[in-house]
N, C-alpha and C positions, 0 to 999 in steps of 0.2 A: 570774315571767316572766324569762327570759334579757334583759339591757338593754345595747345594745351602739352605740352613736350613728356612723353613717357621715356623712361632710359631705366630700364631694368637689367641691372647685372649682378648672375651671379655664376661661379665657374664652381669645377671642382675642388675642395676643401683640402687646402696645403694644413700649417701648420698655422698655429692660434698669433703666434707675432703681439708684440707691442707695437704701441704708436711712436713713432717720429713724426712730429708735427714740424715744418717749417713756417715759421712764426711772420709769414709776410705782411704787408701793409696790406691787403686787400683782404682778411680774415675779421670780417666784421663780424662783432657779436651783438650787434642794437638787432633790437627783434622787430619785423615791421610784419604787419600784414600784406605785403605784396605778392602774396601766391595764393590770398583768397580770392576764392569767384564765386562762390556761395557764402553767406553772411550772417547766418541765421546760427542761434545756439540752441535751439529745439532740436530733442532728440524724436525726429519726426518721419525719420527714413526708414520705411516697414518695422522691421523689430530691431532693427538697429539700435546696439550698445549706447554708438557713438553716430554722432551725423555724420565728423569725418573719416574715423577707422574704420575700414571693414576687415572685422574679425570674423570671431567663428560665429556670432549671431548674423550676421550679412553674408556667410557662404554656404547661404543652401538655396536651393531651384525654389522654394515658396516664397524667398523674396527676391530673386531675379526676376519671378513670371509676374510681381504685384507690379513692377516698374513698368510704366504708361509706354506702350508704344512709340509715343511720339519722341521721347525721351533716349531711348535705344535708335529712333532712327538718327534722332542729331547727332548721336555719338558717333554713330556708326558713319555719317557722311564730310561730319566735319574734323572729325580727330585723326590725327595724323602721328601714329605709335614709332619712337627710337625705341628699341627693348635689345640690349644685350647682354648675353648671359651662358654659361654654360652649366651644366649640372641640376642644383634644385630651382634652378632657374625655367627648369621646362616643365615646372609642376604648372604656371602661368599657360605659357605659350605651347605645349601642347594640349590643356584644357581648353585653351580658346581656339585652338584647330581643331579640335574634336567637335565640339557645341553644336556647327554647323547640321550635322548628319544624324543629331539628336532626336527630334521632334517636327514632327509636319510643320511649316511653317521656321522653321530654325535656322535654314540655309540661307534666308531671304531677310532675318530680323536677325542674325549673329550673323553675316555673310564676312569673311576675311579675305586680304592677299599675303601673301608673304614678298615682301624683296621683290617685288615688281612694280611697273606703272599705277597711279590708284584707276582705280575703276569704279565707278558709278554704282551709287547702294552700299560700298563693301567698306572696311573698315580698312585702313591704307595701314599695315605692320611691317615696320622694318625690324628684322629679327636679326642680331648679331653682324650688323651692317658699322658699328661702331668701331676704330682704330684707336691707337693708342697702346702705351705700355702698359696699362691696369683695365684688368677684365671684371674686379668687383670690387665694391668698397674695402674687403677685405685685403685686399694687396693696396687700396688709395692711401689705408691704415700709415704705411710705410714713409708716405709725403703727400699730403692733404694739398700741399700746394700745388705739384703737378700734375695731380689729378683735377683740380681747379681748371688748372688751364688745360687740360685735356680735353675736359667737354666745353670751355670755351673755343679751342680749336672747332671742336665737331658745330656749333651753334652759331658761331662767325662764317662757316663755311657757305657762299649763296646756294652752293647745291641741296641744302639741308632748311632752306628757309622755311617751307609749308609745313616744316617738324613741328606739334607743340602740343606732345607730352614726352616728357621725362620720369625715367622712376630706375635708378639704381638699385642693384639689394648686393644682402653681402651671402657669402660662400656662411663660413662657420662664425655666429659674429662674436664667438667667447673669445674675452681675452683683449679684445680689440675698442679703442677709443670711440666712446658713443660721443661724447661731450665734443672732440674736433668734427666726428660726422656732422653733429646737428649747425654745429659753427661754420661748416665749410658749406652745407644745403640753403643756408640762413643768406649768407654771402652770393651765392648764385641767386636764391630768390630777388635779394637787392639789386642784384643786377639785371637780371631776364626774366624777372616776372610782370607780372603788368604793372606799367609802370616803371620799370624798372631802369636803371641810370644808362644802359647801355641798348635802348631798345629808343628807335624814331631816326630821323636819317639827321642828324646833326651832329656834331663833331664828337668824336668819341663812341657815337651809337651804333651800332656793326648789324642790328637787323630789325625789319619794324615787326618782326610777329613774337608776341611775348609769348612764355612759358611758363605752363603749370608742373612743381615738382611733385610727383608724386614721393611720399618715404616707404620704406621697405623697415618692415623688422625682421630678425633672422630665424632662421628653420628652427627646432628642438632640438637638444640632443638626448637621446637613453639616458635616463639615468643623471643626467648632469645639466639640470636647466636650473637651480637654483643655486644661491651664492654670489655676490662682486662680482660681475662680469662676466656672467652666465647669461645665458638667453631669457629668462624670466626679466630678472631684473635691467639686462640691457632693452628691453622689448617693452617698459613700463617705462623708460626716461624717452624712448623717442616716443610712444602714445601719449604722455603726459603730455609733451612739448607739441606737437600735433593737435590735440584738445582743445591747447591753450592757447595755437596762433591758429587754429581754423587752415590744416595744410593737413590735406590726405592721407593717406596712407596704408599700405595692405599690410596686414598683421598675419606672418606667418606663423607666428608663436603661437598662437591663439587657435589660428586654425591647427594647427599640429596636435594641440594637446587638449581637442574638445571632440569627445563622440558626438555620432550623428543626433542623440538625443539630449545633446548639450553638457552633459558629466566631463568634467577635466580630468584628466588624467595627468597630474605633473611630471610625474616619470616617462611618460611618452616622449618617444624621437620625430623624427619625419617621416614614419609611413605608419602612426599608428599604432605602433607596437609601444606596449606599457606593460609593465608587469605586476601591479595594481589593480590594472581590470583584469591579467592573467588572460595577457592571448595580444590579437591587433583587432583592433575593434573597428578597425576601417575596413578588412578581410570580411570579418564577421558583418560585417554591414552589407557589403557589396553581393555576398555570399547568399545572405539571406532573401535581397530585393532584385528585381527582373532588369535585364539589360534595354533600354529602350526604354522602359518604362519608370523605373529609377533615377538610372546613373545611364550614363555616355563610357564608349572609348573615345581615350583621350590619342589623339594621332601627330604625330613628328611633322608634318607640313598638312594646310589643306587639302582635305581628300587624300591623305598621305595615307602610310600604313598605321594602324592601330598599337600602340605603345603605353607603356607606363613610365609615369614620370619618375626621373631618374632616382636612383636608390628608392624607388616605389615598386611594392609588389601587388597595387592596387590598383584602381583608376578614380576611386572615389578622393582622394590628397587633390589630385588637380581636378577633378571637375570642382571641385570648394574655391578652390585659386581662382579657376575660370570665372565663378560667380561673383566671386568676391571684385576682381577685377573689372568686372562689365557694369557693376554697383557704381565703383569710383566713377569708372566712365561716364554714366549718368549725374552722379551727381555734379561732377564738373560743369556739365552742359543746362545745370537748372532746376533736375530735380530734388525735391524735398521730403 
């Protein structure tokens, strides 16, 4: 079975916080490729940036629909989603429960569960099924190390074995230590990705199915995404470092702050709203093009009720997540 662990969190946005890193023995910073599964450095993935970021050139419907069937179906029957998150965290997972009810043909090639048994065809999501004292990287900010062992708790656990994707995000990531993120993701890759020192049934090793991390970059803010430790520049050390060990990643920066006809907007927040293009250009987007035939509503559970992703007054933010997301998916499982 393809094992690939998603762990996506992100909640609503306290305060910006420094880091307190506890400086343990097991905070390795040797970089290995052990959370590659794709191998190649061609930039070969539809019009994709990057092979392994999906940005805002990977989150639109004409490069979801180029990706090979075959491709969406492996994903869809062999991956097995942790994602927890509250807040800009359902721009993801309400995009991917909406998709479903999109297009003829949608319900049967994006088919989901939420928090139930898996089911046959459907893509198995466990959504906010995740425990522990820290709900996003932004509160891990606080102690790198017991969020370490937080999702070693959740991945040691035999009830959680068939898990294998991961992908954390953070609430607001200004202000907050990207350098211990990427140090403490590097650290788990070592451990639980393939290959990895803690994965085979011999002493020490707590599960045999490895994991793939996915990385998270953080939302936009109005007006304040450039400068030290602003979302621009935090959003460009973890892409660099993602580039350059071949380890995924969904780029919400990117998609925040790119209209549908690819124009940046750097002053742009998270739904779109810039005051440069003068107006929200995701509005105007959605505004302009037909429901159904465009864009999707995005819905709070499968076949749930119809919603916008949080602090979104659009549906167009998360259908881009959603694409962007079912990309990674694929390419995990092979495609190129």
């Amino acid at each position: 079975m393809t094992v690939v662990l998603l762990y996506l969190f992100l909640v609503a946005c306290g305060g910006n916080g420094g880091s307190n890193v506890s400086n343990d023995s097991d905070l390795n910073n040797d970089i290995s490729d052990g959370n590659d599964v794709i191998d190649d450095g061609d930039n070969d993935s539809g019009t994709a940036s990057s092979a392994y970021v999906a940005d805002y050139s990977v989150a639109t419907e004409a490069v979801l629909r180029a990706i090979p069937d075959s491709y969406i179906d492996s994903a869809r029957s062999t991956l097995h989603i942790a994602y927890n998150h509250t807040s800009h965290g359902t721009h993801v997972s309400y995009g991917v429960f909406g998709l479903p009810d999109y297009k003829d043909g949608d319900e049967r090639r994006f088919g989901v569960t939420r928090n139930s048994l898996p089911e046959a065809d459907k893509l198995d999501f466990h959504d906010n099924e995740i425990g522990g004292a820290f709900q996003d990287l932004s509160q891990a900010d606080a102690n790198w190390m017991s969020w370490r062992h937080q999702v070693r708790n959740y991945l040691d656990d035999p009830a959680n074995e068939a898990i294998n994707v991961m992908l954390w995000s953070w609430c607001n990531i200004a202000g907050h230590s990207v350098a211990d993120y990427l140090s403490s993701m590097q650290t788990l890759i070592d451990e639980y990705g393939p290959g990895g020192s803690r994965i085979g049934s011999g002493v020490g090793q707590t599960r045999t199915t490895p994991v793939t991390f996915i990385f998270m970059t953080g939302h936009a803010n109005t007006g304040s995404n450039t400068g030290e430790g602003n979302p621009r520049e935090q959003a460009s050390l973890i892409t660099d470092y993602c580039n350059t060990h071949h380890y995924f990643c969904i780029d919400y920066y990117s998609i925040d702050t790119h209209a549908m006809d690819g124009s940046y907007y750097e002053d742009a927040g998270d739904n779109g709203n810039s005051t440069s293009y003068g107006g929200n250009f995701y509005e105007d987007w959605q505004a302009a093009h037909s429901l159904g035939v465009d864009w999707y509503e995005n819905r709070s559970t499968p076949g749930g009720v119809a919603t916008y992703g949080a602090h979104n007054s659009q549906h167009i933010t998360a259908n881009r997540k959603a694409f962007a997301f079912w990309w990674v998916l694929a390419r995990i499982v092979g495609y190129q």
